[in-house]
Structure formats: structure tokens, C-alpha cells
py3Dmol code that shows the C-alpha trace and the ligand (Angstrom):
import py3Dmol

protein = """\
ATOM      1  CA  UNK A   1      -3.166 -14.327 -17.411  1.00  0.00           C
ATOM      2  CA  UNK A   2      -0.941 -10.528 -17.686  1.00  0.00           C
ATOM      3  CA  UNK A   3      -2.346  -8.544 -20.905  1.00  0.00           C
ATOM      4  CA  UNK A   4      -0.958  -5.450 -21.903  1.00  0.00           C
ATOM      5  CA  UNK A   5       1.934  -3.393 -19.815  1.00  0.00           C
ATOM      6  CA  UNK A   6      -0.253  -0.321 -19.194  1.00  0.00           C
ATOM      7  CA  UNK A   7       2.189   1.613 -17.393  1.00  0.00           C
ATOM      8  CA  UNK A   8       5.611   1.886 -16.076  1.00  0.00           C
ATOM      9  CA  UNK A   9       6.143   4.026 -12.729  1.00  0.00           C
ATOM     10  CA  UNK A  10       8.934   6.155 -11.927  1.00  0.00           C
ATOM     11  CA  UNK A  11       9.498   7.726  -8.429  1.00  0.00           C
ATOM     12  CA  UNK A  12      10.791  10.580  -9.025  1.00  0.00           C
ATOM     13  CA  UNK A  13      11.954  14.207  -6.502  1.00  0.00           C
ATOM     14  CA  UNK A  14      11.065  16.748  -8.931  1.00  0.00           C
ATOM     15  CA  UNK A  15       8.000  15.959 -11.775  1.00  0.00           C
ATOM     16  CA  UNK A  16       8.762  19.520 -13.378  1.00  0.00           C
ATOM     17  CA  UNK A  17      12.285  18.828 -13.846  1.00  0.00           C
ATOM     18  CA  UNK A  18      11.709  14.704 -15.079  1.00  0.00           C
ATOM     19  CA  UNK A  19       8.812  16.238 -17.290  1.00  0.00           C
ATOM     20  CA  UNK A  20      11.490  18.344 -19.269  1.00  0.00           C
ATOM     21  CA  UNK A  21      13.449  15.823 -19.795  1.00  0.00           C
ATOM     22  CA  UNK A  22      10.688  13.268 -21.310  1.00  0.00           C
ATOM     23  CA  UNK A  23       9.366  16.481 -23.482  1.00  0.00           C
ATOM     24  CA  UNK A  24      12.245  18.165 -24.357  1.00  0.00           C
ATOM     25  CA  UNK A  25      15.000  15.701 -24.603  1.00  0.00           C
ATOM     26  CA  UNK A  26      13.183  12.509 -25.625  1.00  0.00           C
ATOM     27  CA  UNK A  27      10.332  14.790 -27.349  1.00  0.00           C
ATOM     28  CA  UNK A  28       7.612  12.608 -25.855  1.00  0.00           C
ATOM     29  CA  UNK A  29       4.169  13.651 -25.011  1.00  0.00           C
ATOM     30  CA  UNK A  30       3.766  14.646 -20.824  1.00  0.00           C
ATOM     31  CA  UNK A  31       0.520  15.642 -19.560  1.00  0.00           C
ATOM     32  CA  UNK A  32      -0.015  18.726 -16.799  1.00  0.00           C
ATOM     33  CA  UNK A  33       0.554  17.345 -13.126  1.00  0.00           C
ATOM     34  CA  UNK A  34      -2.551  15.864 -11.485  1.00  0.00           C
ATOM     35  CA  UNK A  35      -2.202  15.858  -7.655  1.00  0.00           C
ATOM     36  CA  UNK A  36      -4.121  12.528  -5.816  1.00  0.00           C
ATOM     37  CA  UNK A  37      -3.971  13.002  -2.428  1.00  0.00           C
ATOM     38  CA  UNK A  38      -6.071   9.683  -1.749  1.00  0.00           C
ATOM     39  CA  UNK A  39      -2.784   8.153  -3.561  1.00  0.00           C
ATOM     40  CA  UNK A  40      -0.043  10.361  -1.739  1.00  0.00           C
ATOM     41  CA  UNK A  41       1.304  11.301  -4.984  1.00  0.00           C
ATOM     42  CA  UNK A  42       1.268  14.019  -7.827  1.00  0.00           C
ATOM     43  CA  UNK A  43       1.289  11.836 -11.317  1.00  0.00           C
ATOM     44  CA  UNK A  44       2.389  12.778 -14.716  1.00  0.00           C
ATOM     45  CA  UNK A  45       1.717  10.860 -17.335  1.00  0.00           C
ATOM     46  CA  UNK A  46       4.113  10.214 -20.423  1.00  0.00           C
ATOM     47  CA  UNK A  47       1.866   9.281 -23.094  1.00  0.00           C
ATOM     48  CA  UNK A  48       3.581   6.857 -25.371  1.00  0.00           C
ATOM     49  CA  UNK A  49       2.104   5.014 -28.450  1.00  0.00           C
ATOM     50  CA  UNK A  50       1.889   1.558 -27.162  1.00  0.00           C
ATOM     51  CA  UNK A  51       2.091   2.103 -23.156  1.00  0.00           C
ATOM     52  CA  UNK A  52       2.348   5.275 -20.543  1.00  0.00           C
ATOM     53  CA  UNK A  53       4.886   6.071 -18.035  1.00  0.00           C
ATOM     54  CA  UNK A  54       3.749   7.827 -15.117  1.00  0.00           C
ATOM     55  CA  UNK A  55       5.831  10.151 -12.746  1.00  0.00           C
ATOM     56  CA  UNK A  56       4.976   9.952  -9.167  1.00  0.00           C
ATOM     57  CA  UNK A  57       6.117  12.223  -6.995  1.00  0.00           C
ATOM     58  CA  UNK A  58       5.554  12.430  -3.499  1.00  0.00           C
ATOM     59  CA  UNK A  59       2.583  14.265  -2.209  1.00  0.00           C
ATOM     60  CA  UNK A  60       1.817  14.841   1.150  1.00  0.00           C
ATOM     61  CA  UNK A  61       4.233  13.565   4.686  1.00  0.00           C
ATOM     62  CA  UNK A  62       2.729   9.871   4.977  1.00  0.00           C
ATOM     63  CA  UNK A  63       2.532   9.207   0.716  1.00  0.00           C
ATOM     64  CA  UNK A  64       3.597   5.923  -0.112  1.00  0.00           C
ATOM     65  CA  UNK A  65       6.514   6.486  -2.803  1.00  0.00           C
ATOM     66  CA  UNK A  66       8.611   8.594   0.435  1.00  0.00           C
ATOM     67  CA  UNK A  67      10.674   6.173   1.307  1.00  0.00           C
ATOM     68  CA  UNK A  68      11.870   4.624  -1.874  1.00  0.00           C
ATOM     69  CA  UNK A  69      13.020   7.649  -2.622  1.00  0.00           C
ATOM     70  CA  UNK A  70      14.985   8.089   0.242  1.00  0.00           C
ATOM     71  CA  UNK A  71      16.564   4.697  -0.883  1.00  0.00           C
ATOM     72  CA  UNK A  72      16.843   6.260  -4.224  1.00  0.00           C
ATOM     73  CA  UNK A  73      17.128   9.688  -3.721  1.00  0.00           C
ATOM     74  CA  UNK A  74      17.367  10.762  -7.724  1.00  0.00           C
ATOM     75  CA  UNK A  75      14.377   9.167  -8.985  1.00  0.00           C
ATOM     76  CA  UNK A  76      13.941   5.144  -9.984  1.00  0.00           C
ATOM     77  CA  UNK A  77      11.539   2.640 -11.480  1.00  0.00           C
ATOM     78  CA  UNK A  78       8.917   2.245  -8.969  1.00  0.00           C
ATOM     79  CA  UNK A  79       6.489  -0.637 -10.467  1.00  0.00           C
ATOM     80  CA  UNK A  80       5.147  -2.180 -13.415  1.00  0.00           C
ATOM     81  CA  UNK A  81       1.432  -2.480 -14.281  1.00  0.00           C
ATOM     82  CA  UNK A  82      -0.190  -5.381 -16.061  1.00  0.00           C
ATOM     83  CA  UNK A  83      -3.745  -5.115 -17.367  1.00  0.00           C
ATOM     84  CA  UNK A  84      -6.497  -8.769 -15.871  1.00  0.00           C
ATOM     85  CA  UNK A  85      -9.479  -9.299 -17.146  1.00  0.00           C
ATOM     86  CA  UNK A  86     -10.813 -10.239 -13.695  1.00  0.00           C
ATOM     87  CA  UNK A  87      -8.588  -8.887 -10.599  1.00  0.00           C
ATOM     88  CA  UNK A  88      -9.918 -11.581  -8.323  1.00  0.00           C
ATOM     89  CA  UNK A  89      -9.814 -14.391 -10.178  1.00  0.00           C
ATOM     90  CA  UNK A  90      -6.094 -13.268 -10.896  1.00  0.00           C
ATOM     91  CA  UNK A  91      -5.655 -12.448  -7.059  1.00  0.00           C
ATOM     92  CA  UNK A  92      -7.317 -16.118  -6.084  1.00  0.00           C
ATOM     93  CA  UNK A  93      -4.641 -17.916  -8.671  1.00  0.00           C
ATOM     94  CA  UNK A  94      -1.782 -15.810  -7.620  1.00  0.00           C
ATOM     95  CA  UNK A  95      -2.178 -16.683  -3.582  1.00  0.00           C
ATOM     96  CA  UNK A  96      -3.343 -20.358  -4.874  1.00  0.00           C
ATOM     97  CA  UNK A  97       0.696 -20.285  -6.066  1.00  0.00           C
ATOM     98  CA  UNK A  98       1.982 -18.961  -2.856  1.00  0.00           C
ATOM     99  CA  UNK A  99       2.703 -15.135  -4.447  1.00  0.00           C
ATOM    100  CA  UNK A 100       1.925 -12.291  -1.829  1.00  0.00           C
ATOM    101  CA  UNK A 101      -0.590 -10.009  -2.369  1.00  0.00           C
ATOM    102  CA  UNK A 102       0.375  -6.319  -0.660  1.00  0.00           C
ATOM    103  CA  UNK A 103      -2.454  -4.822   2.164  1.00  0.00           C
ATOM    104  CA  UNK A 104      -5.650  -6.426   2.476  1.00  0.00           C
ATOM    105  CA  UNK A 105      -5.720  -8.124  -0.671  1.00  0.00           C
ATOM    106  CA  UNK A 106      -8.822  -6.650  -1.361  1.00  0.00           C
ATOM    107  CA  UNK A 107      -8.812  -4.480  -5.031  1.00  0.00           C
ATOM    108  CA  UNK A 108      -9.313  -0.296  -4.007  1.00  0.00           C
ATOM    109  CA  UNK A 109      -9.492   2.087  -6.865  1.00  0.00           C
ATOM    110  CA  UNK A 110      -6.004   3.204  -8.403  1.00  0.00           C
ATOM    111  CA  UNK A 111      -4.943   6.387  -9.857  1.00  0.00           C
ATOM    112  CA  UNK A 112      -7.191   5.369 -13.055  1.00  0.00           C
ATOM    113  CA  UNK A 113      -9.932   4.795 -11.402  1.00  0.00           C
ATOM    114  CA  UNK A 114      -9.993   1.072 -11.990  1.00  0.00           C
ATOM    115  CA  UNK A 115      -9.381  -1.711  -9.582  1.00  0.00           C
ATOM    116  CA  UNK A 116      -5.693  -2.672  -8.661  1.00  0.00           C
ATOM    117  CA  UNK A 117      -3.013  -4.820  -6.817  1.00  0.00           C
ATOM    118  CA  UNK A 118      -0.042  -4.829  -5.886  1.00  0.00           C
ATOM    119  CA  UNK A 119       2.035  -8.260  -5.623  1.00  0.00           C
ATOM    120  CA  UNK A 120       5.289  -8.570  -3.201  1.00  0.00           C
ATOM    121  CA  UNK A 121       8.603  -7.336  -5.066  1.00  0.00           C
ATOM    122  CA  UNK A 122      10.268 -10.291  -3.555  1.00  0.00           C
ATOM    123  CA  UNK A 123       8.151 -12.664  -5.501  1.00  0.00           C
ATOM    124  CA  UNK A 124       8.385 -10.922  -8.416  1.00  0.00           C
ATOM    125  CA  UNK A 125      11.976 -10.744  -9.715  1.00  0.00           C
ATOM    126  CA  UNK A 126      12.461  -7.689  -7.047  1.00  0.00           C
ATOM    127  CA  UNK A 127      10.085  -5.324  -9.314  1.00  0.00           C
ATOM    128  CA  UNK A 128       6.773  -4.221  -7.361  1.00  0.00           C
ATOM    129  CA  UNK A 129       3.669  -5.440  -9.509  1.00  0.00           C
ATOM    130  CA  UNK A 130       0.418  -3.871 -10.180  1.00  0.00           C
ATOM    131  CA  UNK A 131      -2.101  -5.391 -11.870  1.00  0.00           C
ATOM    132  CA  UNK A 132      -4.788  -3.682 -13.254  1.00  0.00           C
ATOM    133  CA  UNK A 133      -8.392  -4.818 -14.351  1.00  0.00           C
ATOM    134  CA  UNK A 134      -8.747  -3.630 -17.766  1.00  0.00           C
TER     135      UNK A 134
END
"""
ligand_1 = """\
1
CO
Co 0.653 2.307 -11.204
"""
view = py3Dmol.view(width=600, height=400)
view.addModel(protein, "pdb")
view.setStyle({"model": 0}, {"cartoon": {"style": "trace"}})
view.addModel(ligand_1, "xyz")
view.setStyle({"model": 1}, {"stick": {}})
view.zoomTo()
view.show()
């Protein structure tokens, strides 16, 4: 059902200062900061040949990434996105198997401006899951 990994997330305190590392020490690609406040975070996006990584840090007092970084104060892999073809019919065969979809289960727009989900660390191997309709 999972496609392609289209991004890995990393929480992190300070985009400027994980940005220099990605460009200067691993001499990746990293794009300019783009704030989403309907997200609660600033993203960066580490532009890799066969996937992204994306830096979120925390924008705003209520965003959503504030209190895993308390819990990990220097920065940590938030979640992994998967690319669907169809959201719901992946949603309707994930609860069909007893896996817990996060919110309303209901897809909203994510930072790409395509549906997502995200699926209940605990079910998961401990690693928050996003899916993504391609
Ligand atoms: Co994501």
C-alpha cells in the first residue's frame, strides 16, 4: 500500500543553525525557511536526490512540534512520510486492522499542500507516520 518515503522530519530548536550543518558539512541542498503558521512550524527543506528532509521548527506558542522538543531538547526525528495513492482507502484499511489514526481521521491539507495522516507512534514501531496522497 506505502510508495515512496517522501520525506523525513526533524524537530529541530534552531533551522539556521541545522541548515548549516546539512549545507555546509554534508554539502546538501537546503532551501530558504518557509514559515506555516496554519502548521505551527517554520520548514526547511533538504532537497536530496531520491527523498527530502524537512526541518521543522517551532512556530508560534500552541505549534505542534513544542513539546517533543522539550522531550528532546537538541533536535530529533520527528516522523516519516509515505506517499498513497488514495488516503482514504489507505485510512479505511488501516482502522479495518485496528491501527489509530491521529485527530479526526479526516485528511486536512499538509505543508505540501496535499492531503495527509498521521497514524499513532505506538502502532507504528514508536515512529509517528504520515502518509501522504501522492
Ligand atoms: Co511531514
Amino acid at each position: 500500500m506505502i510508495g515512496r518515503l517522501n520525506h523525513v522530519a526533524i524537530a529541530v530548536p534552531d533551522l539556521a543553525a541545522a541548515s548549516r550543518i546539512y549545507r555546509d558539512i554534508l554539502g546538501a541542498r537546503v532551501t530558504e525557511p518557509l514559515p506555516q503558521p496554519e502548521h505551527g512550524v517554520t520548514v526547511v527543506f533538504v532537497e536530496l536526490p531520491n527523498t527530502k528532509i524537512e526541518f521543522l521548527e517551532p512556530l508560534g506558542a500552541d505549534s505542534p512540534i513544542r513539546a517533543f522538543l522539550e522531550r528532546s531538547p537538541g533536535g530529533g526525528i520527528h516522523h516519516l512520510c509515505y506517499e498513497v495513492d488514495d488516503i482514504r482507502a489507505a485510512r479505511d484499511r488501516l482502522v479495518s486492522e485496528g491501527a489509530r489514526v491521529l485527530g479526526s481521521a479526516e485528511p486536512r491539507t499538509g505543508a505540501h499542500g496535499k492531503p495527509v495522516l498521521f497514524l499513532h507512534p505506538k502502532d507504528f514501531l514508536g515512529t509517528l507516520v504520515e502518509l501522504e496522497q501522492a
